[in-house]
N, C-alpha and C positions, 0 to 999 in steps of 0.2 A: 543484636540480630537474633531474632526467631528461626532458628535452623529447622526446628521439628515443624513447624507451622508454613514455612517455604516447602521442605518436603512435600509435607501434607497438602498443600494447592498444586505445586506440580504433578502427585500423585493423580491427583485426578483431573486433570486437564490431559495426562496421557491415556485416564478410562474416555475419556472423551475422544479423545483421536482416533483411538478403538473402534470406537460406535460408530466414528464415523467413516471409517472401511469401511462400512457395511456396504454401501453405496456403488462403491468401484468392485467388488465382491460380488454382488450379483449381475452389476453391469457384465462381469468376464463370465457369469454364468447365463446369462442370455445370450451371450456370442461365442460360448460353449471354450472360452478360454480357461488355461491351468488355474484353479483359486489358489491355488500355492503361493503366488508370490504377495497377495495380503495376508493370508491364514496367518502366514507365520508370523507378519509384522505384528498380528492384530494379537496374539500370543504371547508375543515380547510384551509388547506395550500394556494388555490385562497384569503379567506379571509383575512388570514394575512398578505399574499404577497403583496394584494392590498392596506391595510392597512399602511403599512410600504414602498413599494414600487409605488406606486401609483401615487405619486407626488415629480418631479425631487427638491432637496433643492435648496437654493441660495446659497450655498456655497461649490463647488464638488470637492475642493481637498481632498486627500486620502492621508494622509503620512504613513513613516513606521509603525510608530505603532496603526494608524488605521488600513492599511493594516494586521497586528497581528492578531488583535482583529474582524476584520472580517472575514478569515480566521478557527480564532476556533470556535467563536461563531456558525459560520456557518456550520460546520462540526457537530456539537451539535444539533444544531437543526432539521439540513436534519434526525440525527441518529434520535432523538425522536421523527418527525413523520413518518419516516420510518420504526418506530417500531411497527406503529397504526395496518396497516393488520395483521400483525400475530398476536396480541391479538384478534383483531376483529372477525378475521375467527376460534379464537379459538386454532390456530395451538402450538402457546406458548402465554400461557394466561397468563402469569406472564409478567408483565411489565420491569421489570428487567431484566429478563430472554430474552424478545424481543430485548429491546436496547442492552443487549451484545448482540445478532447474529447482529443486522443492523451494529453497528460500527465496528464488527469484518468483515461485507459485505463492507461496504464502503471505510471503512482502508485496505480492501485484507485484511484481517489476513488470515482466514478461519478457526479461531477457532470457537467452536460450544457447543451449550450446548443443544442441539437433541440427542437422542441415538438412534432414527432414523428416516431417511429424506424422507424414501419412503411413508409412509404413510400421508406426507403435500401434501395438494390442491398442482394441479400444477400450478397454478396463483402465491400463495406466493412461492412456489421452483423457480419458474422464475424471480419473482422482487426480492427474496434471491440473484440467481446468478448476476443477475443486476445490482446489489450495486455495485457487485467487478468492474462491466465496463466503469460505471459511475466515481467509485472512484479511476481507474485503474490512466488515467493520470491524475487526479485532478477533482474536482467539479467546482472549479471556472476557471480552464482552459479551461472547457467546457463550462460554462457561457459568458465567452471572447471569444468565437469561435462564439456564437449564438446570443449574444447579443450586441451591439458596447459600446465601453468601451475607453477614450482615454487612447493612451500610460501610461500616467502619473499618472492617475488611477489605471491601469491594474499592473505595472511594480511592486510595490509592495504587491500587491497580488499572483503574478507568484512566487516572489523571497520567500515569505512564504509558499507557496504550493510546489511549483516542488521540489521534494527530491536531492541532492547532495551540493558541495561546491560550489558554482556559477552556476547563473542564464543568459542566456541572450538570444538575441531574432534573430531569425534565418532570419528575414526580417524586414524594419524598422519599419514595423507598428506590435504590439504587440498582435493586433486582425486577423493578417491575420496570423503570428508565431501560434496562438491556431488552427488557421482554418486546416495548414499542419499540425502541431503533432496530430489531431483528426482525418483528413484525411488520414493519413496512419497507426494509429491507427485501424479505422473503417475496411483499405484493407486487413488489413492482419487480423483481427478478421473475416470476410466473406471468406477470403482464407481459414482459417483452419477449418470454418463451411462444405466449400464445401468439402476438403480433408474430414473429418469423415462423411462426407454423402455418400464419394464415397467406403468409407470402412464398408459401411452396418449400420451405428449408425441413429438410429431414429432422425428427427431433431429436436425434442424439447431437448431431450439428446444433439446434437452435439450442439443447441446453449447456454446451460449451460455451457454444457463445454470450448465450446469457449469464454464463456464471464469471466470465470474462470481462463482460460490461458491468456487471452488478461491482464485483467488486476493484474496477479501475485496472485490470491484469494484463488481458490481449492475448492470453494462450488462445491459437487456433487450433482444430482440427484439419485445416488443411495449410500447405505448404505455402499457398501466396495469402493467406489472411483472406479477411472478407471481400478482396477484388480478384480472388477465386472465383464469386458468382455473380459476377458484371451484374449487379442486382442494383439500379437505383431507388427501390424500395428500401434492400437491407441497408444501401447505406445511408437512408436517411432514419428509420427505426434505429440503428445501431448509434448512431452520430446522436442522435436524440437524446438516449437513453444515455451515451456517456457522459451526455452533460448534465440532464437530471442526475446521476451518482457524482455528481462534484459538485452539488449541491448540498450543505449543511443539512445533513436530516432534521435536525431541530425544528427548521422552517418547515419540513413535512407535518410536524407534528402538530405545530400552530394551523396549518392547513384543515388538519381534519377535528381539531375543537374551535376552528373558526376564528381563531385571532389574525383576522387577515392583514387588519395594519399593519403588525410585526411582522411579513414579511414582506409588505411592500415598502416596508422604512428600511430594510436591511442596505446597509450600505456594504456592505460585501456582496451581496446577492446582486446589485448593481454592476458593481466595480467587476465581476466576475464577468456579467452578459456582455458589458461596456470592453473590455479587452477580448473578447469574443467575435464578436460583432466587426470591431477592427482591423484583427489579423485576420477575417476572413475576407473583408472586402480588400484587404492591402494585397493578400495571397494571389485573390480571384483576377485583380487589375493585371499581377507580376505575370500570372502563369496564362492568362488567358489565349496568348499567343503560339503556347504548344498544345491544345486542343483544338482551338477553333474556334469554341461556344463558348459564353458565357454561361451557361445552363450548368454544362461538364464542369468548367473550370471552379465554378461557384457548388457545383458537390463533393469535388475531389477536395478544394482549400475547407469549406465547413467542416467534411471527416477526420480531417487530418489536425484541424484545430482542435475538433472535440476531443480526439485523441490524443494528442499533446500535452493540452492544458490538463487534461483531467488524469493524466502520467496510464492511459492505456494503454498502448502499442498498437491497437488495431492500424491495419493497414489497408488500404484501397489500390495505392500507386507506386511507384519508386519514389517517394520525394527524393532523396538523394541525388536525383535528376534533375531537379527545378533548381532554377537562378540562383544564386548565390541570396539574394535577399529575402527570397520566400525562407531557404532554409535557415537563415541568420533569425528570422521572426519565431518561426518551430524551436530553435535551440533557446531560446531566450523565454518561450511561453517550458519549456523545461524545469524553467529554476522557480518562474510562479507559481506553479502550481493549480491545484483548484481549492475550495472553498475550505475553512477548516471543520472538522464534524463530518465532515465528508470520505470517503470511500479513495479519493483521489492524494496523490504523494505531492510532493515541491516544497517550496517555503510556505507555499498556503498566501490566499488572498488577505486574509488579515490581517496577518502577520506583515506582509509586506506596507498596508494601510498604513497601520501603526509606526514602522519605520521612517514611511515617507511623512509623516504629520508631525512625529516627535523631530524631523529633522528641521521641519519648520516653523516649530515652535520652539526651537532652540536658533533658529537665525531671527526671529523676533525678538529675545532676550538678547542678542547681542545686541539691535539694533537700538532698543528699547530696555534698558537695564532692570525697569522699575515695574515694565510691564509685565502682568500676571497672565503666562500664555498657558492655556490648559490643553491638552491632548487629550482631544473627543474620539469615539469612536462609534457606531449607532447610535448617538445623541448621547451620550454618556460618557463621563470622563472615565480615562482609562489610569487604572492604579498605577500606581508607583512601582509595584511587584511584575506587574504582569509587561507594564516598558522596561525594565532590567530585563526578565525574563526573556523580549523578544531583543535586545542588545544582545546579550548574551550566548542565547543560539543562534545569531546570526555570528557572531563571532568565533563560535565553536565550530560552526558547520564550515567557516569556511578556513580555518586551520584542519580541519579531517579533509576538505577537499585536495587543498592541496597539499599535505603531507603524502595522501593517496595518490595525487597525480604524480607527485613525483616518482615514486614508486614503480608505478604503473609504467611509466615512462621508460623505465628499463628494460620493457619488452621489445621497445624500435620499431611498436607497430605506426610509425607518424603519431602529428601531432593531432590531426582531425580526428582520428580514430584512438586514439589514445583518450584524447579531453572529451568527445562524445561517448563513449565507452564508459566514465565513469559516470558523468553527467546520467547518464540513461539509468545507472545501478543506484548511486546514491539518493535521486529524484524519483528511481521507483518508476519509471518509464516505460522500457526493452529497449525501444530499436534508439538507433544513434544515428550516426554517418558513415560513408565509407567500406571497411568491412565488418560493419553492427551496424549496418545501415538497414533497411525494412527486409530487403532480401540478403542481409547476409546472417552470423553470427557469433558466437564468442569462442568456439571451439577449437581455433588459433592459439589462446592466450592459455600460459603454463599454469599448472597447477597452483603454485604460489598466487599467482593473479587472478585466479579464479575463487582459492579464497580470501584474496584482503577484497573483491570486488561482491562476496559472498555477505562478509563483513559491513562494506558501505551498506548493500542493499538494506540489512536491520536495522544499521545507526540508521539509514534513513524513514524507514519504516516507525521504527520506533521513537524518533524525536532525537537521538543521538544518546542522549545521556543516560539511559537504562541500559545500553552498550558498551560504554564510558568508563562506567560507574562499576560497573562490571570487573573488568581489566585493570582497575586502577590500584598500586600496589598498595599505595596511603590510605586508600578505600580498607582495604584488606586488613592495615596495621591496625584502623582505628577498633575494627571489629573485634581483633587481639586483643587491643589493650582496654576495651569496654569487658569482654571477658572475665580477662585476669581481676581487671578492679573491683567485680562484681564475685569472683571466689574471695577476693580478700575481705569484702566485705562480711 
């Protein structure tokens, strides 16, 4: 373990955080709010950055499992001083109660334990929504965009932040790949600004929201979400745009140097519209009878899918109202997720592909002993590493799930709310069922469950095992005894 060299990148991912106060900082000086409650954060955070990051080590390799360990560390720490303004200003004085909203900002959950938003400074509502755009493609993938970083450094930091089953770099330097995924990030976040400016929405509102849909999050600035403004314009811009952001940026890139086959072969770019497509017409047929229209009923199931699947939280309606079977299809587009490379949390479309095709090519060897079944994936066999890989975290994530539920469960808030409650934090969601339902939220649940629900949100954010790996005591020992054998050396 590179200790000096972890320091050293988390030093400066907190000058980073810094910089980016700036933002919520003048926001409270345009609405003549106390700058107080970032000055100081932005303070802390210069001094320790410079502390830790100040001075390059002599020794700047970063292996996998530094790459880990900086990773969560870092994600932990952005959260706890990101939680300083909203104590500060007062807005949620409870220390607790702040770091869950930052991590649930930074991680896009957009789960919340506010019972209402309208009445926050709009400085802290703006570095609320902020988190989610910051943390939309990654924290350290933006640090690799802004700061130079080589390859060999970078590469394993990418592979523990960017969500899906394989990482790689869209050009051969791994600082100019962060520069395009932030750069077309940033185009289409300013596109859908302008779209809801040109549909009447105030723009401090349109940049909430768009920092909301940019990065899969769903913080609102008002108290019913986007069905605040019975707007069937916003909700089909917003509906739009969350499903472009659960799109695999990759395919954007191929877009604009013109490799259109490559995304019209994507068979996750498929598999994605194709389960889209589905729950919206299955939704629209379930609920059409408490509207009336078909027109309503097929806006409300499209927003609420896009929102789902691609783990935003926007909200238009109470689903928690609808049929039992609409909601059963939401809770289930939960654990999918959206596409991997994408902005959006769940198991990820791929990843799921890959599960159900090795399970079928493992029911072909049974049937067929001698038969040579390959697991394809975009026309490409898929490695050996990369189906371990996705065994693997499917098996991890679902001993943390329910290790968590159990847990959780000791609160007695029921069962719907118990299992949708965590479902929503560890898939990086917000809303659940019940009372985490679209209007309700978490501010019920004791402090302990606020942070092991603090907890799921990263493991899920971050792929689990940079969380993990973390906490792990035999993690820990190995590091000792690599140590020691290297003094003895």
């Amino acid at each position: 373990m590179n200790y000096r060299m972890i320091g050293y990148v988390i030093g400066r991912i907190l000058l980073v955080e810094a910089v980016l106060m700036v933002l919520p900082l003048l926001t409270a000086g345009i609405y003549r709010e106390s700058p107080l409650p970032f000055l100081i954060p932005m303070l802390l955070l210069a001094a320790v950055g410079l502390l830790l990051g100040g001075k390059k080590p002599r020794q700047m390799s970063l292996y996998a499992r530094d790459g880990l360990a900086v990773v969560a560390l870092a994600w932990i720490f952005m959260s706890l001083f990101g939680a300083l303004p909203f104590v500060l200003s007062g807005d949620i004085p409870n220390l607790i109660d702040a770091f869950f909203e930052t991590v649930s900002g930074f991680t896009t959950t957009g789960s919340t334990i506010l019972t209402a938003v309208e009445p926050l400074r709009r400085s802290c509502l703006f570095w609320r929504s902020f988190t989610h755009w910051v943390g939309g493609m990654g924290v350290l993938v933006f640090v690799m965009a802004v700061l130079p970083m080589t390859d060999g450094h970078g590469m394993h930091l990418m592979r523990a932040e960017v969500p899906g089953p394989t990482v790689g770099k869209l050009v051969s330097r791994l600082g100019d790949t962060a520069k395009i995924l932030y750069g077309i990030y940033l185009a289409m976040t300013a596109l859908e600004t302008l779209l809801l400016l040109a549909g009447g929405m105030p723009l401090f509102d349109a940049c909430v929201h768009a920092f909301g849909t940019a990065g899969t999050g769903g913080f609102s600035c008002r108290d019913l979400s986007v069905g605040a403004y019975q707007s069937p314009y916003f909700d089909v811009v917003i509906g739009v745009f969350m499903l472009l952001f659960g799109v695999n940026f990759n395919l954007y890139y191929f877009l604009l140097i013109r490799r259109f086959r490559e995304v019209f072969r994507s068979e996750e770019l498929r598999t994605y519209l194709l389960v889209v497509a589905a729950a919206v017409a299955a939704i629209t047929a379930d609920i059409c009878h408490m509207y009336g229209s078909v027109w309503i009923s097929l806006r409300h199931a499209f927003f609420q899918v896009s929102s789902i699947i691609t783990t935003t939280g926007y909200g238009t309606v109470d689903f928690d109202l609808w049929p039992t079977f609409s909601k059963s299809i939401l809770v289930t587009l939960m654990f999918v997720g959206a596409c991997a490379g994408s902005t959006g949390g769940g198991i990820k479309i791929s990843r799921i592909l890959i599960l159900l095709k090795a399970s079928v090519s493992e029911m072909k060897r049974m049937l067929h002993p001698n038969a040579v079944a390959t697991t394809r994936l975009e026309g490409k066999p898929v490695s050996e590493r990369t189906l371990r890989g996705a065994h693997i975290y499917f098996t991890v994530y679902m001993a943390v799930f329910v290790a968590s539920f159990l847990l959780l469960s000791l609160e007695q808030k029921g069962l719907v709310t118990t299992f949708t409650a965590l479902t929503a934090c560890i898939n990086n969601i917000g809303p659940g069922l019940e009372m985490v339902g679209p209007l309700g939220n978490f501010s019920a649940f004791s402090p302990a469950s606020k942070l092991l629900l603090s907890f799921d949100m990263l493991v899920g954010r971050l792929e689990i095992f940079p969380m993990l790996l973390l906490f792990a005591p035999s993690n820990w020992k190995r590091r000792m005894n690599i140590r020691r054998s290297s003094r003895l050396d």
